[in-house]
Each structure stands twice: as C-alpha cells, then as structure tokens.
C-alpha positions as a Markdown table, in Angstrom:
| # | Residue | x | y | z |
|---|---|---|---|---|
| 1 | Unk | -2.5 | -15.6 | 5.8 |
| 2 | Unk | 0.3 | -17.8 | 6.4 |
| 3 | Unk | 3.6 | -17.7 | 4.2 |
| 4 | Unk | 2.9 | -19.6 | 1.0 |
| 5 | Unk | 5.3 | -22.4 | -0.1 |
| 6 | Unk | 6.4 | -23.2 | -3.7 |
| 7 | Unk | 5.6 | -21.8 | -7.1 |
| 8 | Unk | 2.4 | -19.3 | -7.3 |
| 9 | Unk | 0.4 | -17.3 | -9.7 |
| 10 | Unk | 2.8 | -14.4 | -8.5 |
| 11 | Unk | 5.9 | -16.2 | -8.1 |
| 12 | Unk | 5.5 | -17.6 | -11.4 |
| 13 | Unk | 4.1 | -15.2 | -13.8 |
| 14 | Unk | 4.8 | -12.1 | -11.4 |
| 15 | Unk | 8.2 | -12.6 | -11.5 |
| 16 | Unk | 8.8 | -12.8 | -15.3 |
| 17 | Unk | 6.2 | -10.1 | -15.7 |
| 18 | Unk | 7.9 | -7.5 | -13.2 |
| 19 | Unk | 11.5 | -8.4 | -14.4 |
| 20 | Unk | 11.4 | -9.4 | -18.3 |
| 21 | Unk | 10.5 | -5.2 | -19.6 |
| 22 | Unk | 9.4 | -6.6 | -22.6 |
| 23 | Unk | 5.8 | -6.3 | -22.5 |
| 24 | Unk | 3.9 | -3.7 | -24.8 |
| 25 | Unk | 1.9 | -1.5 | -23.7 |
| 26 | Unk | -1.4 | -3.2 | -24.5 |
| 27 | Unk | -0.4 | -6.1 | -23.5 |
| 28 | Unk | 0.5 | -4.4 | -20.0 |
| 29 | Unk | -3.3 | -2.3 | -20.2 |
| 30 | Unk | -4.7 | -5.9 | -21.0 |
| 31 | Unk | -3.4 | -7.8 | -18.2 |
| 32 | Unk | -4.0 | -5.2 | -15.7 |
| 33 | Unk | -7.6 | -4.4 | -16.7 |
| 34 | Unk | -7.2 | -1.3 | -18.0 |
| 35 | Unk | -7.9 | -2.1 | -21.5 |
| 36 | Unk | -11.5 | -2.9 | -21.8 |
| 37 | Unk | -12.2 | 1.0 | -19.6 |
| 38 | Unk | -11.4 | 4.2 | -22.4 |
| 39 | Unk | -11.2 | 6.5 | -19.3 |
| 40 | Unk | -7.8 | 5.1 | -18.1 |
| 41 | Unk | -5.0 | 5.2 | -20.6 |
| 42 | Unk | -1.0 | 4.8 | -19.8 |
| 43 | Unk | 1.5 | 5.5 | -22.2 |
| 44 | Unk | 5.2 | 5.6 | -22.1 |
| 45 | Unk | 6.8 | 8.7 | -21.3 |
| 46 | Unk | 9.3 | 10.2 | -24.2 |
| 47 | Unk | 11.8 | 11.8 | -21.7 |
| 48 | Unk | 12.8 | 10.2 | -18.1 |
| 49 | Unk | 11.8 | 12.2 | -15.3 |
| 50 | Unk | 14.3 | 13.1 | -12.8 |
| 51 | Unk | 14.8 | 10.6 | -9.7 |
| 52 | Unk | 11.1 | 11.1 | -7.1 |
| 53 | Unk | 12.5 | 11.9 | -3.6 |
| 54 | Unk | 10.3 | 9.7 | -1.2 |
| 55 | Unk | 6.8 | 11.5 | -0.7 |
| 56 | Unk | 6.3 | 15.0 | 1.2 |
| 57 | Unk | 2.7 | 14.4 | 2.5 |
| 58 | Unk | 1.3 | 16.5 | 5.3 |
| 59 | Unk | -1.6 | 16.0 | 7.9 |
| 60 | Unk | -4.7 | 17.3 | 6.2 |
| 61 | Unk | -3.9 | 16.2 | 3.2 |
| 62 | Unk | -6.9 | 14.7 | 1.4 |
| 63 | Unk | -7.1 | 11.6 | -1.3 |
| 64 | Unk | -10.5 | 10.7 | -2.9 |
| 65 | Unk | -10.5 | 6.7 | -4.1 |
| 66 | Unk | -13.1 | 4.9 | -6.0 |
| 67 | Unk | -13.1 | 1.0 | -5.7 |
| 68 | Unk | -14.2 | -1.5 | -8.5 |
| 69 | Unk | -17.6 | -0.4 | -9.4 |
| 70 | Unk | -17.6 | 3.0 | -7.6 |
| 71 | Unk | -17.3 | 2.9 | -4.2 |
| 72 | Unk | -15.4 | 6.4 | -3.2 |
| 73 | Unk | -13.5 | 6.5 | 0.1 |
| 74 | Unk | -12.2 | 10.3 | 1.5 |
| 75 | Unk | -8.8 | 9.3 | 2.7 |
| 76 | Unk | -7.1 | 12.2 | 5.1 |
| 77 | Unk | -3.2 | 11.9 | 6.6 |
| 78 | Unk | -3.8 | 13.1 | 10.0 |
| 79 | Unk | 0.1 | 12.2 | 11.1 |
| 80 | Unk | 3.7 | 12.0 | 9.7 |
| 81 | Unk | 6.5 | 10.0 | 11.3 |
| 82 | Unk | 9.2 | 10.2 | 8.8 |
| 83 | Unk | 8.3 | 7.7 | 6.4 |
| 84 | Unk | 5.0 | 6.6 | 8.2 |
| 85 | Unk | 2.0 | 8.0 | 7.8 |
| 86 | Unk | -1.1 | 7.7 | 9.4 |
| 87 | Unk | -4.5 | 8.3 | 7.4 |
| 88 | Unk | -8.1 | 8.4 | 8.9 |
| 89 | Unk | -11.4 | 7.9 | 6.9 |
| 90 | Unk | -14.5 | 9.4 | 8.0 |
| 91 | Unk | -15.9 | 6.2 | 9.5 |
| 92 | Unk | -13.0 | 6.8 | 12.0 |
| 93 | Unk | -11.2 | 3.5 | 11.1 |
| 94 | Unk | -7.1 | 4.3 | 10.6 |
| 95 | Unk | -4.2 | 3.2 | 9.2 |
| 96 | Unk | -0.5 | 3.8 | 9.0 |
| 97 | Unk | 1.4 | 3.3 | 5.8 |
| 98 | Unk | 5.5 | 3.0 | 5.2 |
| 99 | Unk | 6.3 | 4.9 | 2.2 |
| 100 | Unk | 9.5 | 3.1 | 1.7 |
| 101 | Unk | 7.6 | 0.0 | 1.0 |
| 102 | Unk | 5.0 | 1.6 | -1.4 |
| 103 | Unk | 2.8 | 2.3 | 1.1 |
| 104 | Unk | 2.1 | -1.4 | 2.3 |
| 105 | Unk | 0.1 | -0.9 | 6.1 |
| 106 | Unk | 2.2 | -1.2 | 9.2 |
| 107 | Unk | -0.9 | -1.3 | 11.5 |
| 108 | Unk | -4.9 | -0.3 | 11.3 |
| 109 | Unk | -7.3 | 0.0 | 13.3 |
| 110 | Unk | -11.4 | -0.4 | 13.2 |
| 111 | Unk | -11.5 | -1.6 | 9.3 |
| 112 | Unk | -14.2 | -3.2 | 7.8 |
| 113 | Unk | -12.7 | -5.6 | 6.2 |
| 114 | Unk | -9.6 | -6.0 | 7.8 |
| 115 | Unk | -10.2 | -5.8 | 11.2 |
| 116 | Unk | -7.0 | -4.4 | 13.7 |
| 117 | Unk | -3.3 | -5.6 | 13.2 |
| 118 | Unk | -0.2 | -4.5 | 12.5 |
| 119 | Unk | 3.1 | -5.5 | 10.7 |
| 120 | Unk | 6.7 | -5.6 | 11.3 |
| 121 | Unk | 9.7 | -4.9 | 7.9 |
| 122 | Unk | 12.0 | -7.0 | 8.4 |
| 123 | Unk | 15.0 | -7.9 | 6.0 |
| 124 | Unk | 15.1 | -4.9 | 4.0 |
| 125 | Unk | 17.3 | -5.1 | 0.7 |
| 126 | Unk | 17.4 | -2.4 | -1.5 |
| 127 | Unk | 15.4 | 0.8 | -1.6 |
| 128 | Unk | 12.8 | 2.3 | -3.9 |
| 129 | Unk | 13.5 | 6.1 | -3.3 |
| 130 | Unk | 14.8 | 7.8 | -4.7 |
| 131 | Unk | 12.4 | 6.5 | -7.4 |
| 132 | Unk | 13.8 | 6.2 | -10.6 |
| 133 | Unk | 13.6 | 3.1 | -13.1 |
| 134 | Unk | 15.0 | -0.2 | -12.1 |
| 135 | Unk | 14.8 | 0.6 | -8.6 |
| 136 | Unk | 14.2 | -2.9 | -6.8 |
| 137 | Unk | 13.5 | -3.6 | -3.1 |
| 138 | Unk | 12.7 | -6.8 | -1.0 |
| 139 | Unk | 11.6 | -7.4 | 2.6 |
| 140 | Unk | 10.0 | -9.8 | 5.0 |
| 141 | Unk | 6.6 | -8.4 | 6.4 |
| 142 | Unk | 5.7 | -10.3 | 9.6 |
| 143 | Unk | 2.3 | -9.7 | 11.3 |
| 144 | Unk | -1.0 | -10.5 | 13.0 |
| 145 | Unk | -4.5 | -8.9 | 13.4 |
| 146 | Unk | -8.0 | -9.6 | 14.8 |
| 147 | Unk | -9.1 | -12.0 | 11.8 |
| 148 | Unk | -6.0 | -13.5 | 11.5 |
| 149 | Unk | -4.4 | -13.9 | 15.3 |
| 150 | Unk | -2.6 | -17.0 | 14.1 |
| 151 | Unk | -0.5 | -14.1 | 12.1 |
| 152 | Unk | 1.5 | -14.5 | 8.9 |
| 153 | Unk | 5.4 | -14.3 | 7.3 |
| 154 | Unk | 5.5 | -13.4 | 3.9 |
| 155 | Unk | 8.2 | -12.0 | 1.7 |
| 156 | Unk | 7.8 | -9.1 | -1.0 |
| 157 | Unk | 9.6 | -7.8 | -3.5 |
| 158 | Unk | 8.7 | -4.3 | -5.7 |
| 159 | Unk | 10.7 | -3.2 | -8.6 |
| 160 | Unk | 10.6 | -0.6 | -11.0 |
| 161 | Unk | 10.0 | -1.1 | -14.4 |
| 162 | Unk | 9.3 | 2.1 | -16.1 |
| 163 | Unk | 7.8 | 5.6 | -16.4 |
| 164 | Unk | 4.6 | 6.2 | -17.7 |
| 165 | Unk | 1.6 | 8.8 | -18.1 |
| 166 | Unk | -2.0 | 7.8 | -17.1 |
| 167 | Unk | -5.2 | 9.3 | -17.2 |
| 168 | Unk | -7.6 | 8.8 | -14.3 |
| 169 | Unk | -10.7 | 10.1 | -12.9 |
| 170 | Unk | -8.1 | 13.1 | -10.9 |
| 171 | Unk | -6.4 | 14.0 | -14.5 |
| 172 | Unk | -3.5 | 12.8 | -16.1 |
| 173 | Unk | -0.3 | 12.4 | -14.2 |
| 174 | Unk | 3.5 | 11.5 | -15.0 |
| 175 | Unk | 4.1 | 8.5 | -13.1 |
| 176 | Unk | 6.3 | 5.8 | -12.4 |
| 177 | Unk | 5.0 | 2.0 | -12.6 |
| 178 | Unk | 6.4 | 0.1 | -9.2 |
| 179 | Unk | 5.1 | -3.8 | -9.1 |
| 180 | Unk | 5.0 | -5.2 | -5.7 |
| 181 | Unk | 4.7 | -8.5 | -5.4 |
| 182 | Unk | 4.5 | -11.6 | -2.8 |
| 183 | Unk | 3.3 | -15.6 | -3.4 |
| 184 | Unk | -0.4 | -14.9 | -4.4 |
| 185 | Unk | -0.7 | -11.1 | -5.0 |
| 186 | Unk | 0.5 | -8.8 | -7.7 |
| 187 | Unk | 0.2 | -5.1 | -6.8 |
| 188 | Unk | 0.7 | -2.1 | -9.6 |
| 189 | Unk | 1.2 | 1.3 | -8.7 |
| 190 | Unk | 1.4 | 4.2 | -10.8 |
| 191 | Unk | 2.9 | 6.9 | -8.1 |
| 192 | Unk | 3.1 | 10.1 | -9.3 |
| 193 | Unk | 6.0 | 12.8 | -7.9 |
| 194 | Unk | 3.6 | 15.6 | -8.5 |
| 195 | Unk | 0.9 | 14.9 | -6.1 |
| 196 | Unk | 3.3 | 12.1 | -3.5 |
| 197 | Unk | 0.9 | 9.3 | -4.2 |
| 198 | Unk | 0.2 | 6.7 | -6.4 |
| 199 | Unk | -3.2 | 7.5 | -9.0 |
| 200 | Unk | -3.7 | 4.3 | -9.5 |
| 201 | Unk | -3.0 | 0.9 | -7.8 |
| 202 | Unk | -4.3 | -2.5 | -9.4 |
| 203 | Unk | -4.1 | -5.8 | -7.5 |
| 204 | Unk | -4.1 | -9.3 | -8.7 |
| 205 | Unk | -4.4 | -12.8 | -7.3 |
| 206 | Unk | -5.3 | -12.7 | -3.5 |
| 207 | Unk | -7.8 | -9.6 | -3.2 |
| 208 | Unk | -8.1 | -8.1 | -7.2 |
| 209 | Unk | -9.1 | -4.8 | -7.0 |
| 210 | Unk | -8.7 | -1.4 | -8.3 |
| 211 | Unk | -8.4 | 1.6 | -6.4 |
| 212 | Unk | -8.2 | 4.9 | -8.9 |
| 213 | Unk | -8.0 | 8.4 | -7.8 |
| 214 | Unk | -10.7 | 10.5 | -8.2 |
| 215 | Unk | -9.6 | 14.0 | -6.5 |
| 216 | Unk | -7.2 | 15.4 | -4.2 |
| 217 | Unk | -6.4 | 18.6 | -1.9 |
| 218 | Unk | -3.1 | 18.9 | -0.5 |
| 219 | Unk | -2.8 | 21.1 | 3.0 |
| 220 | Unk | -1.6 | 24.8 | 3.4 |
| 221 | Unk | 2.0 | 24.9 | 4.1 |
C-alpha cells in the first residue's frame, strides 16, 4: 500500500463530505449503507453531550463484532499502555490499537488477512479527545508488514462532524460520528462515551466493510 498521489475517491468526495455539515440525515444513512437495513437507525441528537474523555478500557474487557453478512468476532483487551491497547481474538492473532487516532492499529500479529506489521504516527496535528464536535486531527502513519514488506506512507485526517444516536445489534447508544479518512478509504465511526468504543464503523473505498456491535461485557473494577 504505497502513498497514493493526486485526487481520489476520498480526497475528492471525502473531503467535502467530512467537512461541508450539510448533509441530511438520509442522505448520510444512504451513502453509508445504512439505509436499505431497518435495524440500524442514526438520528441527531436534540442536546449536545458533554466533551468524551479519551476511552477507559480495561484488560478483560469483551466486544462482540459481526462483519458484512454475519461473521461475529469475540474481541478481548488483554493490555493497556496509556492510549494503546492491545486486544486478542480467540484464534490467538493480536492487535494493538491507538485510541488517539480512532483506534487505527499500531502493530498485529498472526491475522488472517493482514498478516504481521506495525505502524509508526508521525506528524500529529490536532487531537480528537476530548471528543466533542468539530474536533479534527491529522497524522502521517508510516509502516510495513508481512504482505506488504515494501511498507507504506500515507496521511489521514478524522474530524468530527456531529453527535448522533444509533441503534445496533448491542442497543442504542449516544454517539459521536468521527470520519477518518486517507487517499482511497473513508472510515465512519460512531464511538459511543458510554461503553469507550465505537458501535459501529463503516469503511468505504479500499476494504468496504461494516463492522457493527453485537454485545459487550466490560471487566470488574
């Protein structure tokens, strides 16, 4: 995955999409597949929450995903490191996340899909927490792993565009909407304060996907 050059999908449309705030809300469920699914619905909220401090997860903690179709994946954080945390599925493959980027992978180990790598931040501008609208961050992410040794340099940028509640397969959750993109990929997350972690995230361009939360058990303590 080397750094793209010149206009993209995401640069193009992802930029005047994340930044414009003038989309309606069915226009938002349309173009981020939740329209045409009666069991996800986002609306926005009447009263701003106050400002998310960054997330307050703890080893043992326990996420339930479903993929596309209907793949479920247990996800457990088995280590915190500040803002990095390290989850296990029980396959034994790993990965740690940075929360201060939306959770975007710093290195895993033994995926599937993805092989082993890591990733450096570089270049940070901005922050997202604490979370509140308009929040906008941008950094370099610099890496290489076992399918792609030749590595990659690729810049992001997330921003904040506004509050909203959702209904997924876990219940229906206040959240903020953070937009993450990069040249070829648009990311939406729907983080919610209550539970530390997004409920849903939806990815266009390179990879579309959805990955919805199903059910969760936070650790003693």
């Amino acid at each position: 995955m080397k750094a793209a050059r010149g206009l993209s999908f995401v640069s193009a449309y992802g930029l005047a999409f994340l930044l414009a705030g003038c989309a309606t809300v069915q226009t938002l469920r349309t173009d981020l597949g939740l329209g045409g699914n009666p069991e996800l619905r986002a609306v926005p909220l009447a009263e701003r929450q106050p400002a998310a401090g960054p997330p307050s997860l703890r080893p043992g903690d326990v996420y339930v995903f479903r993929f596309g179709a209907g793949v479920q994946q247990n996800e457990t954080v088995t280590e915190v490191r500040g803002d990095r945390v390290t989850w296990r599925l029980p396959t034994g493959a790993s990965w740690t996340t940075v929360s201060a980027t939306m959770f975007n992978t710093a290195e895993w180990h033994g995926t599937a899909a993805y092989g082993s790598g890591q990733q450096v931040f570089t270049d940070s501008q901005g922050s997202l927490f604490p979370l509140r609208v308009g929040n906008v961050v941008r950094y370099t992410a610099k890496g290489e792993s076992s399918r792609e040794p030749g590595g990659w340099r690729v810049h992001w940028t997330c921003t904040v565009p506004s509050e909203e509640r959702i209904t997924v397969a876990a219940g229906t959750f206040d959240t903020y909407r953070v937009m993450c993109y990069r040249a070829g990929q648009l990311r939406t997350y729907y983080y919610a304060p209550s539970i530390d972690l997004y409920v849903l995230r939806i990815t266009m361009g390179k990879d579309p996907g959805r990955k919805e939360l199903v059910s969760f058990r936070r650790a003693a303590g």
